[in-house]
Jmol script that loads the backbone (N, CA, C; Angstrom):
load data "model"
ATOM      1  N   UNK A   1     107.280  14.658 -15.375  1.00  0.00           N
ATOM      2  CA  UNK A   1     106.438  13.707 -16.097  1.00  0.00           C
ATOM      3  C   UNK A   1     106.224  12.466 -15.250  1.00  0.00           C
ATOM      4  N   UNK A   2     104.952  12.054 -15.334  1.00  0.00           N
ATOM      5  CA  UNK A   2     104.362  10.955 -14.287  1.00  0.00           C
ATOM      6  C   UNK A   2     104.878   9.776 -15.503  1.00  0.00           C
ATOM      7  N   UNK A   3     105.855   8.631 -14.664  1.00  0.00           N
ATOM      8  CA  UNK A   3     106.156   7.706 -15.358  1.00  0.00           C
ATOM      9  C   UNK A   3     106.751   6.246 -14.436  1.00  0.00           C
ATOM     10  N   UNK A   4     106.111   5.146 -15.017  1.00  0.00           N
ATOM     11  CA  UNK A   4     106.673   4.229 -14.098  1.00  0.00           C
ATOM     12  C   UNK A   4     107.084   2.791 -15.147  1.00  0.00           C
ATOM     13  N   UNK A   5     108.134   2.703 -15.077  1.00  0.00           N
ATOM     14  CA  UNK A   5     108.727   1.561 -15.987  1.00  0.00           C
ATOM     15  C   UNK A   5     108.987   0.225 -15.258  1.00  0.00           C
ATOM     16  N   UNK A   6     108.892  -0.689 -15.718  1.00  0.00           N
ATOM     17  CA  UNK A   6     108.937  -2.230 -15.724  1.00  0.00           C
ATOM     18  C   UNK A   6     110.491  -2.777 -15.874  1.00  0.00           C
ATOM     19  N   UNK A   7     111.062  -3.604 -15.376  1.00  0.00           N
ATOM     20  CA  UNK A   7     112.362  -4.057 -15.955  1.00  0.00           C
ATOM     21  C   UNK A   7     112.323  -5.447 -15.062  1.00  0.00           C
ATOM     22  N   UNK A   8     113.412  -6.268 -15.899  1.00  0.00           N
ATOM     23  CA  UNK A   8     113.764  -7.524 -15.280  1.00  0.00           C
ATOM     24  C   UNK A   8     113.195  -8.844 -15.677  1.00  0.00           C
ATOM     25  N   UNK A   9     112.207  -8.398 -16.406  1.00  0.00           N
ATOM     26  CA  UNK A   9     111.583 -10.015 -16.922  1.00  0.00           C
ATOM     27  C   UNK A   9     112.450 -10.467 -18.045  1.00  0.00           C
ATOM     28  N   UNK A  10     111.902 -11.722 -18.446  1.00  0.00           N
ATOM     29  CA  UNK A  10     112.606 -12.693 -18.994  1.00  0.00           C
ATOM     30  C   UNK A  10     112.391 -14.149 -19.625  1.00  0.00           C
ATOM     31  N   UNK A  11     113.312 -15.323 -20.025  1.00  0.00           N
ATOM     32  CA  UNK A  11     112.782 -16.465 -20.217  1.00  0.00           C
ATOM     33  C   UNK A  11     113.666 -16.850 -18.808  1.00  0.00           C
ATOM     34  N   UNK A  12     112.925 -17.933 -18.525  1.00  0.00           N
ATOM     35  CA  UNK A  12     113.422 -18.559 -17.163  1.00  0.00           C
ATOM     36  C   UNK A  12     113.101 -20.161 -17.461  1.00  0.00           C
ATOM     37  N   UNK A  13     113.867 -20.857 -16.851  1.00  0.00           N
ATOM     38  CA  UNK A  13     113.394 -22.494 -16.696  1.00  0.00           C
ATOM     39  C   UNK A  13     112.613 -22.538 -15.598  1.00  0.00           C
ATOM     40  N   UNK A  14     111.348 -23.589 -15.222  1.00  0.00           N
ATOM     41  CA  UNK A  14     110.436 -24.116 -14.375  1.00  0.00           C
ATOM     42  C   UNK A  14     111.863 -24.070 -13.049  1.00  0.00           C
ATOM     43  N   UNK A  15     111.418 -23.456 -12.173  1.00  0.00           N
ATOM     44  CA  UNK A  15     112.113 -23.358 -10.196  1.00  0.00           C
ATOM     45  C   UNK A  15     113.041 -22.962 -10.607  1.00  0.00           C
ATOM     46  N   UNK A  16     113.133 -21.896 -11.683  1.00  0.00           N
ATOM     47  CA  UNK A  16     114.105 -20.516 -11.527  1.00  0.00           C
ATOM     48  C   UNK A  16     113.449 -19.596 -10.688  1.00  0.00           C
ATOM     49  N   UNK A  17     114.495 -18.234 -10.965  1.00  0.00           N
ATOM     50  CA  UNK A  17     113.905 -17.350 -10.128  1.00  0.00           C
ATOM     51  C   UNK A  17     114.415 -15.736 -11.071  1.00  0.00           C
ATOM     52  N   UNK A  18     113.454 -14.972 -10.603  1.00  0.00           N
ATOM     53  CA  UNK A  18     113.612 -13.886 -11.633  1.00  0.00           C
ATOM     54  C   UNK A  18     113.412 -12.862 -10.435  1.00  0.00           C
ATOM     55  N   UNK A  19     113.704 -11.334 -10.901  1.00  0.00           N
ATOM     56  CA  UNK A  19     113.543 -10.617  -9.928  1.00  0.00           C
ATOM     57  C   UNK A  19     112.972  -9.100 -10.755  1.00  0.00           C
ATOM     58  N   UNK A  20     111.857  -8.819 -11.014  1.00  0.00           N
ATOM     59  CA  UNK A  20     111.180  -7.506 -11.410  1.00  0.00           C
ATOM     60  C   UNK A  20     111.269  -6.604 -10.562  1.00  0.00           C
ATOM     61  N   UNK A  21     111.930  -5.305 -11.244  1.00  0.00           N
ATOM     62  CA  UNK A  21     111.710  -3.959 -11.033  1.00  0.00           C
ATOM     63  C   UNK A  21     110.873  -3.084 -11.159  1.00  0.00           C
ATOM     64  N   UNK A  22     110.306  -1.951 -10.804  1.00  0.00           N
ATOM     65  CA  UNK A  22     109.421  -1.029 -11.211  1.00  0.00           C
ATOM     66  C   UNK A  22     109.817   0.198 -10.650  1.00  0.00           C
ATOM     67  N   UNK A  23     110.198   1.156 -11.954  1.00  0.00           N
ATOM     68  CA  UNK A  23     110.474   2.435 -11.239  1.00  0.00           C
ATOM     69  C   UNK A  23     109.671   3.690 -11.235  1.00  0.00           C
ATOM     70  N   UNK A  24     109.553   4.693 -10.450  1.00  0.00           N
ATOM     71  CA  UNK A  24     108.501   5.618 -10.670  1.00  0.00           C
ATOM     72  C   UNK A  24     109.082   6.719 -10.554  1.00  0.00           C
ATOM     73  N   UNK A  25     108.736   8.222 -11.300  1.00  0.00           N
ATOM     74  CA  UNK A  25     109.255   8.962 -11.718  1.00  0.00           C
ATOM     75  C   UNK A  25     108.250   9.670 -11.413  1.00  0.00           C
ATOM     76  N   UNK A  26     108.102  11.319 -11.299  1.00  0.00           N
ATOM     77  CA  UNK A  26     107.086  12.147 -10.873  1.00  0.00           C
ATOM     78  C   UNK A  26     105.619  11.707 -10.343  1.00  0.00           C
ATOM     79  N   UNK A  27     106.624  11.216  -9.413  1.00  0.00           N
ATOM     80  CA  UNK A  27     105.576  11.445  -8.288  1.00  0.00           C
ATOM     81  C   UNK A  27     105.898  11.249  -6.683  1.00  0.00           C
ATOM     82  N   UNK A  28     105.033  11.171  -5.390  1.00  0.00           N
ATOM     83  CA  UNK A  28     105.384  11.210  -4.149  1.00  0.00           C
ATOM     84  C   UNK A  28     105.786  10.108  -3.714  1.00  0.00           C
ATOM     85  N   UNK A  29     106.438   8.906  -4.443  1.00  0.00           N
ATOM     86  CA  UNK A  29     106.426   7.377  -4.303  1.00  0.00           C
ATOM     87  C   UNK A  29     105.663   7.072  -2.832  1.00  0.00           C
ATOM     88  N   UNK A  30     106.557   7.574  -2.116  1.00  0.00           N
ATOM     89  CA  UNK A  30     106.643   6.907  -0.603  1.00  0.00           C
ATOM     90  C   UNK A  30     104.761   6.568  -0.155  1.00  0.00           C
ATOM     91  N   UNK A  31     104.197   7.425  -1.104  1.00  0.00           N
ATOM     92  CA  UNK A  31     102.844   7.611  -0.256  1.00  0.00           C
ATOM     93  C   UNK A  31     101.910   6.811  -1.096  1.00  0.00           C
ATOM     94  N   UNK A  32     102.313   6.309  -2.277  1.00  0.00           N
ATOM     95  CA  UNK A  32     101.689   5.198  -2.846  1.00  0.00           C
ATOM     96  C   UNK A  32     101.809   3.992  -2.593  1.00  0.00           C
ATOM     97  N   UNK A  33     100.534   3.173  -2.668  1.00  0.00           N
ATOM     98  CA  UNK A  33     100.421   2.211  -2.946  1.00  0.00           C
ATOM     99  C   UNK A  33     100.622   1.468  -3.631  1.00  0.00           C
ATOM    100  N   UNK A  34     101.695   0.218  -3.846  1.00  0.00           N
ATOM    101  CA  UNK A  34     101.984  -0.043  -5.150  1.00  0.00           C
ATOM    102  C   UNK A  34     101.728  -1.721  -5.389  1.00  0.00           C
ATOM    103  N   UNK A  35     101.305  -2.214  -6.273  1.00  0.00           N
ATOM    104  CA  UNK A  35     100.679  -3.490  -6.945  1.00  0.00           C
ATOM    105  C   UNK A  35     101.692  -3.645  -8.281  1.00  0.00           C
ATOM    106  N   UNK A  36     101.917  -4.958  -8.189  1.00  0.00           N
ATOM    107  CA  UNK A  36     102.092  -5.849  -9.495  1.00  0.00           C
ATOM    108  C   UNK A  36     100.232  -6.998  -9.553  1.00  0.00           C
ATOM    109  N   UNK A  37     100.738  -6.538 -11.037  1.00  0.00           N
ATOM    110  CA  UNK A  37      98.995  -7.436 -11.655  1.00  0.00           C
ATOM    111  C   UNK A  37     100.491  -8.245 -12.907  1.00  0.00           C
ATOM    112  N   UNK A  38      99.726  -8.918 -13.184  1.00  0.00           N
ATOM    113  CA  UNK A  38      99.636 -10.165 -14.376  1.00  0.00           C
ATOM    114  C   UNK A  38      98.616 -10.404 -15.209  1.00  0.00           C
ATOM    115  N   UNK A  39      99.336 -10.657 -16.707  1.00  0.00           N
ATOM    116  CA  UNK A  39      97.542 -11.326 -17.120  1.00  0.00           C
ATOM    117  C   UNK A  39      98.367 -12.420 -18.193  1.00  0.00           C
ATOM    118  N   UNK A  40      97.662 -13.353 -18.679  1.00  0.00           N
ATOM    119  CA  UNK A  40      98.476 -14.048 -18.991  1.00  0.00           C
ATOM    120  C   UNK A  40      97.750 -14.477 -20.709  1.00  0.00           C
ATOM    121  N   UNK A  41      98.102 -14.628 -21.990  1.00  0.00           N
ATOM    122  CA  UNK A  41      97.198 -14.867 -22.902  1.00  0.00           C
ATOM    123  C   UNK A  41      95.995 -15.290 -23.055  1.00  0.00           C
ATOM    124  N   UNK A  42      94.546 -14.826 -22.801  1.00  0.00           N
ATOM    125  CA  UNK A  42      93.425 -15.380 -22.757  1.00  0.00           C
ATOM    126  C   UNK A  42      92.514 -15.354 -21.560  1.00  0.00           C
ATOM    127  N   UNK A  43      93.618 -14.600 -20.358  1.00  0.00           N
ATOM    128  CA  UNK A  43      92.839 -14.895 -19.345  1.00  0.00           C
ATOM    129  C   UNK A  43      93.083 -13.246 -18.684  1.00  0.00           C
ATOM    130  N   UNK A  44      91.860 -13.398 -17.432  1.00  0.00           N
ATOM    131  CA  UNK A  44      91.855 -12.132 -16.755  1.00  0.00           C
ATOM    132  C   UNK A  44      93.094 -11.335 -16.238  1.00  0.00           C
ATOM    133  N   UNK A  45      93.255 -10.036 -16.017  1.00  0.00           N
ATOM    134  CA  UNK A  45      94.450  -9.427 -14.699  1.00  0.00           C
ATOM    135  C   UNK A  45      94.273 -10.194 -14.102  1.00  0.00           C
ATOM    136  N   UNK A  46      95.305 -10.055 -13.206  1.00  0.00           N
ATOM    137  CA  UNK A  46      95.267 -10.964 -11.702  1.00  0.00           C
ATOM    138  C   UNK A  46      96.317  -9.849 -10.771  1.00  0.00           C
ATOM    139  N   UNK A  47      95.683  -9.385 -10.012  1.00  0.00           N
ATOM    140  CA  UNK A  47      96.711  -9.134  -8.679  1.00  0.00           C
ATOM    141  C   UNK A  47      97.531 -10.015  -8.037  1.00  0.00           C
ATOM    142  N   UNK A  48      98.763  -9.694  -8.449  1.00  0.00           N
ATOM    143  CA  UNK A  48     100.054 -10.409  -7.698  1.00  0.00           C
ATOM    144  C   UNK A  48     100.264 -10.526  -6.317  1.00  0.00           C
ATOM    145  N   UNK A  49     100.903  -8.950  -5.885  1.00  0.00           N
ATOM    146  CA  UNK A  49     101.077  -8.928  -4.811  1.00  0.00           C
ATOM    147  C   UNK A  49     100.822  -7.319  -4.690  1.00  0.00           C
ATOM    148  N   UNK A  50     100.820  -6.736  -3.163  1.00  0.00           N
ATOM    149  CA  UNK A  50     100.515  -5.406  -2.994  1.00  0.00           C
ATOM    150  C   UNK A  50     101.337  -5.252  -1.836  1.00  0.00           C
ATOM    151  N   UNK A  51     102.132  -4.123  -1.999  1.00  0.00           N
ATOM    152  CA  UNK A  51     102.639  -3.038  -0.657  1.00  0.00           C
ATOM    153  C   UNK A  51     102.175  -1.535  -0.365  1.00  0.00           C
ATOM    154  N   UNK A  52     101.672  -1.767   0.410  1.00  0.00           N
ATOM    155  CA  UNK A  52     101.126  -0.272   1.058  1.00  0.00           C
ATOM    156  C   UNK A  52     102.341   0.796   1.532  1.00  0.00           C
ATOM    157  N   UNK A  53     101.541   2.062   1.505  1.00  0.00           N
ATOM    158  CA  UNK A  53     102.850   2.923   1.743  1.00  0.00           C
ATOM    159  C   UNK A  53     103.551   2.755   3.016  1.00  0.00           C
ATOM    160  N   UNK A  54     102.490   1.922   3.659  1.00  0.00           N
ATOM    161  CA  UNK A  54     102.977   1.641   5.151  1.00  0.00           C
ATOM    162  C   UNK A  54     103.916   0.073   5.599  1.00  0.00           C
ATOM    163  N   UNK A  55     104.292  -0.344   4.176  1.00  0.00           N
ATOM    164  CA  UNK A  55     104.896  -1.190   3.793  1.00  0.00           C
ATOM    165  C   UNK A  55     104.129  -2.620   4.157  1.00  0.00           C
ATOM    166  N   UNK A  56     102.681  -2.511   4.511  1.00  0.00           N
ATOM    167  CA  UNK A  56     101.901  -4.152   4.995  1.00  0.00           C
ATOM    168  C   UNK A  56     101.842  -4.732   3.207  1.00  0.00           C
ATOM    169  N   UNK A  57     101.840  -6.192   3.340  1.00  0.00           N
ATOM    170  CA  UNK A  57     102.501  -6.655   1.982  1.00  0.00           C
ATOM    171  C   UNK A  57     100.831  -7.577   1.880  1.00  0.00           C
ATOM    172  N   UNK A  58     100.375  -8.299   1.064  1.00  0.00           N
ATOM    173  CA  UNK A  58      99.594  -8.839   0.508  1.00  0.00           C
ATOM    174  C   UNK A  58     100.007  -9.449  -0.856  1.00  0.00           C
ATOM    175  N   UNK A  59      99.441 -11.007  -0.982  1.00  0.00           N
ATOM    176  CA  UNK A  59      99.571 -11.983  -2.321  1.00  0.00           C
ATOM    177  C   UNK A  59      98.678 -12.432  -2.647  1.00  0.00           C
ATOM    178  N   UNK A  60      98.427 -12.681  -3.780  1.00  0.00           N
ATOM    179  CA  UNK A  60      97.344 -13.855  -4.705  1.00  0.00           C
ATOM    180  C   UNK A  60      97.988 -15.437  -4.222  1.00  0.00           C
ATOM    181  N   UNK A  61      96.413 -16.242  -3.343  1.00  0.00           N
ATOM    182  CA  UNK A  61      96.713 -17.296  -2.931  1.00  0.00           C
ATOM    183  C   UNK A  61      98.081 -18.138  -4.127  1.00  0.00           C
ATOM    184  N   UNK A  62      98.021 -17.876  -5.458  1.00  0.00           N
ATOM    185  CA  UNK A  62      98.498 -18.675  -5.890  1.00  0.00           C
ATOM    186  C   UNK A  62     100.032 -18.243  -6.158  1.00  0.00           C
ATOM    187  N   UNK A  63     100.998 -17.546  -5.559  1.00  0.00           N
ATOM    188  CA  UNK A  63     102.093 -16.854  -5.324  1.00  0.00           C
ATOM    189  C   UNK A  63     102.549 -17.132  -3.471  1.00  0.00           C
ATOM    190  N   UNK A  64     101.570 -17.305  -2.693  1.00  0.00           N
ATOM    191  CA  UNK A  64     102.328 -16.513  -1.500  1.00  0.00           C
ATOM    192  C   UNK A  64     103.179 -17.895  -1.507  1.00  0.00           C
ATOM    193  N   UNK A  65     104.169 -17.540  -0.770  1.00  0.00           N
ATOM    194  CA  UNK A  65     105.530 -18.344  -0.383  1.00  0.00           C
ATOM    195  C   UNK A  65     106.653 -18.398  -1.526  1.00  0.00           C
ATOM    196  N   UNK A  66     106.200 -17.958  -2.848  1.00  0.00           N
ATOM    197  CA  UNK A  66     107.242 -18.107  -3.307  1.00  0.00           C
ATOM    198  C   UNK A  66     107.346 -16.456  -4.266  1.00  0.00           C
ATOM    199  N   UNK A  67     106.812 -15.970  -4.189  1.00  0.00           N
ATOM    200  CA  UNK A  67     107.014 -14.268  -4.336  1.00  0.00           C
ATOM    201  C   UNK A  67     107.315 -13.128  -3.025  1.00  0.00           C
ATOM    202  N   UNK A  68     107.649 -12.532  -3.005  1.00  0.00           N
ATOM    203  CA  UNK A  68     108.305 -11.524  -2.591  1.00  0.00           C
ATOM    204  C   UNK A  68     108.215  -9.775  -2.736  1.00  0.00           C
ATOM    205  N   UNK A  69     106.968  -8.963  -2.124  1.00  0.00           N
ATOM    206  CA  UNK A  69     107.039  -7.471  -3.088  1.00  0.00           C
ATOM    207  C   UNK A  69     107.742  -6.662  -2.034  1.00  0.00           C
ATOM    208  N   UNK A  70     108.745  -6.209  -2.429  1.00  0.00           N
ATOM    209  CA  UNK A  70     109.170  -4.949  -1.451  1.00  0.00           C
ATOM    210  C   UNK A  70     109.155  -3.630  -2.100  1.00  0.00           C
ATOM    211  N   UNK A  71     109.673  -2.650  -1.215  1.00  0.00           N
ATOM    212  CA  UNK A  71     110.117  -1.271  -2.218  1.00  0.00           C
ATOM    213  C   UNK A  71     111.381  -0.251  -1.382  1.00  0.00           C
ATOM    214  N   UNK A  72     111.502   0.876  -2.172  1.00  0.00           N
ATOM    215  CA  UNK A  72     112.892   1.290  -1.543  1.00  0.00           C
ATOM    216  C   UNK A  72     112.408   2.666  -2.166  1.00  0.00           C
ATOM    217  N   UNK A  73     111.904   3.371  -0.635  1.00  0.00           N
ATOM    218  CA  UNK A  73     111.261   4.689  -1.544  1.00  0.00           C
ATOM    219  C   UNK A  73     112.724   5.804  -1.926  1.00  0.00           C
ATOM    220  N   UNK A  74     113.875   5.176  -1.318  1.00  0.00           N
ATOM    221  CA  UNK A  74     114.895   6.142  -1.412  1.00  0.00           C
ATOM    222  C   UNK A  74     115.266   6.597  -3.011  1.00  0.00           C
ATOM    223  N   UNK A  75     114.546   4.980  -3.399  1.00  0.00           N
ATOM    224  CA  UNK A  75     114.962   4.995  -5.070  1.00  0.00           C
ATOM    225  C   UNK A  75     113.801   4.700  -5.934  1.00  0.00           C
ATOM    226  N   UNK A  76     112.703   5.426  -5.280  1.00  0.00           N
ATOM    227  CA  UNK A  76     111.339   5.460  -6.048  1.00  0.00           C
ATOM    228  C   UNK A  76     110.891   4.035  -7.035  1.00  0.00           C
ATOM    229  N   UNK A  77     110.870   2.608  -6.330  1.00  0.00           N
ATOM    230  CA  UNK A  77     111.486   1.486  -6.651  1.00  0.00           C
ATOM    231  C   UNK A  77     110.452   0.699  -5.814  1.00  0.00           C
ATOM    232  N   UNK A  78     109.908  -0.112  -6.796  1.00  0.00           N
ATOM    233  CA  UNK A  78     109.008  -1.458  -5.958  1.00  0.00           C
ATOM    234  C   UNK A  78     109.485  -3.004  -6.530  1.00  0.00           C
ATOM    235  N   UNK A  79     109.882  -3.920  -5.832  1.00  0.00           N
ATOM    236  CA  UNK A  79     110.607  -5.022  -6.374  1.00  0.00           C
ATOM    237  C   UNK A  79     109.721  -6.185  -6.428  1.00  0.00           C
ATOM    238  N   UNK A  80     109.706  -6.822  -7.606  1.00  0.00           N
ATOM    239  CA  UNK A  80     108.526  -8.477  -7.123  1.00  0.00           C
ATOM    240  C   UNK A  80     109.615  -9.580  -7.140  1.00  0.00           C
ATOM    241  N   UNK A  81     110.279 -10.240  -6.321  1.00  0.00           N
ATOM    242  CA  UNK A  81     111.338 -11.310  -6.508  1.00  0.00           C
ATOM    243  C   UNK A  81     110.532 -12.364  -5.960  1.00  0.00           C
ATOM    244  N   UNK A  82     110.954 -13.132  -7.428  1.00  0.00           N
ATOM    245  CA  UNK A  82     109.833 -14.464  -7.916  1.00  0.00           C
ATOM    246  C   UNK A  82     110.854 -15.558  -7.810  1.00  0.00           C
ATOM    247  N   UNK A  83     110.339 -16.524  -7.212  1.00  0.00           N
ATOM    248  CA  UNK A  83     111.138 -17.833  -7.164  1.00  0.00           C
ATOM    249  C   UNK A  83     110.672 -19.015  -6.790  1.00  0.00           C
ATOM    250  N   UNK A  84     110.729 -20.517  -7.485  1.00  0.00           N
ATOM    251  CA  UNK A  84     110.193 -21.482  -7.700  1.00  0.00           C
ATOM    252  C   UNK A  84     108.983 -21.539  -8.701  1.00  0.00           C
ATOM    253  N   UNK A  85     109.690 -20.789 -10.003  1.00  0.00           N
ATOM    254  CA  UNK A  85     108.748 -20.322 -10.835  1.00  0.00           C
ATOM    255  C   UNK A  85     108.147 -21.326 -11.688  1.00  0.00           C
ATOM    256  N   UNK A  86     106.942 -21.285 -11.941  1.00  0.00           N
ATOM    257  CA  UNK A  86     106.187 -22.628 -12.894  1.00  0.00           C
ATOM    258  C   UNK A  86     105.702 -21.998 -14.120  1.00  0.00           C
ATOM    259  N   UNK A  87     105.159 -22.369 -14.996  1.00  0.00           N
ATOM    260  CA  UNK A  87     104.790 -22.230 -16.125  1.00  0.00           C
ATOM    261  C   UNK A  87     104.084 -21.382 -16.250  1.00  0.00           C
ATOM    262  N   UNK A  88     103.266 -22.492 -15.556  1.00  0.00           N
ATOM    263  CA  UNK A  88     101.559 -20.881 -15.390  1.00  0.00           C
ATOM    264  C   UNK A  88     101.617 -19.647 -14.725  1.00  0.00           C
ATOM    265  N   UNK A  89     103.272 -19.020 -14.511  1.00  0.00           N
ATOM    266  CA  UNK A  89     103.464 -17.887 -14.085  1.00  0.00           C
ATOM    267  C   UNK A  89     104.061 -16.818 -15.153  1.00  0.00           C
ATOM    268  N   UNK A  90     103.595 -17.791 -16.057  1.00  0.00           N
ATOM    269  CA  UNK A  90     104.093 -16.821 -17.643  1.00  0.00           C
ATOM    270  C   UNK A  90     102.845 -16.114 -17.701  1.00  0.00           C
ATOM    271  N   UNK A  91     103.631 -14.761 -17.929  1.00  0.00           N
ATOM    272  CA  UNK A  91     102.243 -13.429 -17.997  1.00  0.00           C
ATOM    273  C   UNK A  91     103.328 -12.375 -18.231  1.00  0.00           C
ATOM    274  N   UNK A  92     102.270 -11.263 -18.787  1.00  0.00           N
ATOM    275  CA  UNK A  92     103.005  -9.729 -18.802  1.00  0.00           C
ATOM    276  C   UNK A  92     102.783  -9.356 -17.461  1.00  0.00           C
ATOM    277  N   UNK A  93     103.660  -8.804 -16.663  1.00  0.00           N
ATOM    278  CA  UNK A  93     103.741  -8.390 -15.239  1.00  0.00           C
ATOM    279  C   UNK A  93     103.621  -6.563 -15.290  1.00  0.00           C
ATOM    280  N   UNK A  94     102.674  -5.990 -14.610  1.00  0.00           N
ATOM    281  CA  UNK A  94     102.892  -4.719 -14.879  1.00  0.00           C
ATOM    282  C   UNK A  94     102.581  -4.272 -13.353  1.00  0.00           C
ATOM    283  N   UNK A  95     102.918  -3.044 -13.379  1.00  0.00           N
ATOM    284  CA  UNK A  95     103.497  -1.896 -12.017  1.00  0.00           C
ATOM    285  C   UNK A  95     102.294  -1.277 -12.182  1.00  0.00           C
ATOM    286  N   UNK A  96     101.483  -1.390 -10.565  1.00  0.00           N
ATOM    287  CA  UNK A  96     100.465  -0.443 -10.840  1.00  0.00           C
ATOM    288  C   UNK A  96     100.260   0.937  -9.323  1.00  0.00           C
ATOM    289  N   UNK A  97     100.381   1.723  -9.393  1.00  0.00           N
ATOM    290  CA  UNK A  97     100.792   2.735  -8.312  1.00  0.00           C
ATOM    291  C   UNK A  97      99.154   3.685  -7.965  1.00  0.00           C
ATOM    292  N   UNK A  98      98.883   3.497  -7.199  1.00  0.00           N
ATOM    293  CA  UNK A  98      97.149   3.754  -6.536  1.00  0.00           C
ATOM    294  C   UNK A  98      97.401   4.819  -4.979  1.00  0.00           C
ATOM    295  N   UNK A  99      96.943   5.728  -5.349  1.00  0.00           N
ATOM    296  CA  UNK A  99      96.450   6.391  -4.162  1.00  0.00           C
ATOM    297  C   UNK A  99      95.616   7.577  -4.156  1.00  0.00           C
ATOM    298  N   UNK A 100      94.338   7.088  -3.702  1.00  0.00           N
ATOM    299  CA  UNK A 100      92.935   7.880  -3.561  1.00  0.00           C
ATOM    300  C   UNK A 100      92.218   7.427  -5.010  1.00  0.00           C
ATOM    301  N   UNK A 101      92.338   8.648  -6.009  1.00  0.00           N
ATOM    302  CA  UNK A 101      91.515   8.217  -7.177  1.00  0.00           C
ATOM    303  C   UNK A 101      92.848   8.179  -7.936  1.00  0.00           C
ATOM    304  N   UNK A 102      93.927   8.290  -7.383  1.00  0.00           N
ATOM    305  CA  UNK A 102      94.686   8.708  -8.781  1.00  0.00           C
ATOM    306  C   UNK A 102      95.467   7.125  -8.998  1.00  0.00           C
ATOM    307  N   UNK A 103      95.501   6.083 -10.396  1.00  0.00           N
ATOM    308  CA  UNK A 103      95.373   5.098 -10.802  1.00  0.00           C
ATOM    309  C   UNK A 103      96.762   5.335 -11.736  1.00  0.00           C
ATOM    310  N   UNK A 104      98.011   4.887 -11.793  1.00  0.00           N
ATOM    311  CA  UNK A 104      99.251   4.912 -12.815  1.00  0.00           C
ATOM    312  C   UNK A 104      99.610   3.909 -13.102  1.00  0.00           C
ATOM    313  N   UNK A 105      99.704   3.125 -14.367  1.00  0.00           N
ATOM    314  CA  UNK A 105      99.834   1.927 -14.649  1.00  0.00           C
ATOM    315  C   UNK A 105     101.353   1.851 -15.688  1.00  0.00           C
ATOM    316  N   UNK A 106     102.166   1.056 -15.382  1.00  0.00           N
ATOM    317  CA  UNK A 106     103.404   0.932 -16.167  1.00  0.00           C
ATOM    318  C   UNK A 106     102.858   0.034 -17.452  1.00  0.00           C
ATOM    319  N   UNK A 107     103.842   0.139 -18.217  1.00  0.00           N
ATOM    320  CA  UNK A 107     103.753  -0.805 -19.917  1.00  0.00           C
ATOM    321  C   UNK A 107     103.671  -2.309 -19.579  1.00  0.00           C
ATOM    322  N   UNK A 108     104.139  -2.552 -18.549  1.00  0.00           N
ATOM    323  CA  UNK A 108     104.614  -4.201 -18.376  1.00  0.00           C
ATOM    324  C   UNK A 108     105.933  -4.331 -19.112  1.00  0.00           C
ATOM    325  N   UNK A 109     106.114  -5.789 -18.038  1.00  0.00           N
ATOM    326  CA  UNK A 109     107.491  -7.002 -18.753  1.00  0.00           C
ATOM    327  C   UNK A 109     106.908  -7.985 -19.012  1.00  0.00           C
ATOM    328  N   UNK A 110     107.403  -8.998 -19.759  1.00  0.00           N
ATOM    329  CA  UNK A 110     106.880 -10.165 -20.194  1.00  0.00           C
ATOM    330  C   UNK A 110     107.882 -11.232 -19.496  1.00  0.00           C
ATOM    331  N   UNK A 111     107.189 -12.388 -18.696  1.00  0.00           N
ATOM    332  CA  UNK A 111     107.835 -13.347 -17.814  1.00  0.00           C
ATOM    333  C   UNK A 111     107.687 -14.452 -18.638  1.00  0.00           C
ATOM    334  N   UNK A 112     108.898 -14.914 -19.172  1.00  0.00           N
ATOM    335  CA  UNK A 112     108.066 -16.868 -19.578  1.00  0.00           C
ATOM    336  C   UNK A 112     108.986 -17.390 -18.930  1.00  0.00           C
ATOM    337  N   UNK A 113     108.112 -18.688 -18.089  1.00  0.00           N
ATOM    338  CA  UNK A 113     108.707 -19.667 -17.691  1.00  0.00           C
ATOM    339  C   UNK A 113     108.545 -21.203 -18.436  1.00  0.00           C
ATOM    340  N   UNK A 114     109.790 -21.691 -19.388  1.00  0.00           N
ATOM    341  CA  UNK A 114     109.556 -22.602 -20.073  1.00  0.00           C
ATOM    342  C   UNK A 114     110.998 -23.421 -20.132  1.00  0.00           C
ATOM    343  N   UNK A 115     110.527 -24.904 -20.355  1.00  0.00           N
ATOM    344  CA  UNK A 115     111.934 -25.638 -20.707  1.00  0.00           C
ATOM    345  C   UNK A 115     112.181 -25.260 -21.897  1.00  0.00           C
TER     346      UNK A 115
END
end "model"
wireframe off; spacefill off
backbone 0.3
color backbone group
């Protein structure tokens, strides 16, 4: 069964740091492409960050330096470790796994960053 789950979000205080999981289950991990998106109440997705199967990394101007996407195909596993977190980084965070036409999207976690 094709399945990819979310874990690790949370409430956090403003320049905490949180660290999201995403795991994937039937399928070839290593050869996907894998994305975290966000969307946040009211407003569009947003692409987070992206790792290629060839591990080249990519961010949304408004993340780079203080996000982080890796993965660990040993454990079918893509990581977003978030830190110097602000408010406006409260969103449902979801796992999205792309290669060719074929499109797998996880449930999401929910991130709030609040005093």
């Amino acid at each position: 069964q094709v399945q990819i789950v979310e874990s690790g979000g949370g409430l956090v205080q403003p320049g905490g740091s949180l660290r999201l999981s995403c795991a994937a289950s039937g399928i070839q991990f290593s050869i996907y492409d894998m994305e975290w998106y966000r969307q946040a109440p009211g407003k569009q997705r947003e692409l987070v960050a992206t790792i290629t199967s060839y591990s080249n990394t990519n961010y949304a101007d408004s993340v780079k330096g203080r996000f982080t996407i890796s993965r660990d195909n040993a454990k079918n596993t893509v990581y977003l470790q978030m830190t110097s977190l602000k408010p406006e980084d409260t969103a449902v965070y979801s796992c999205h796994a792309a290669r060719l036409s074929t499109r797998i999207w996880g449930r999401g976690t929910q991130v709030t960053v609040s005093s």
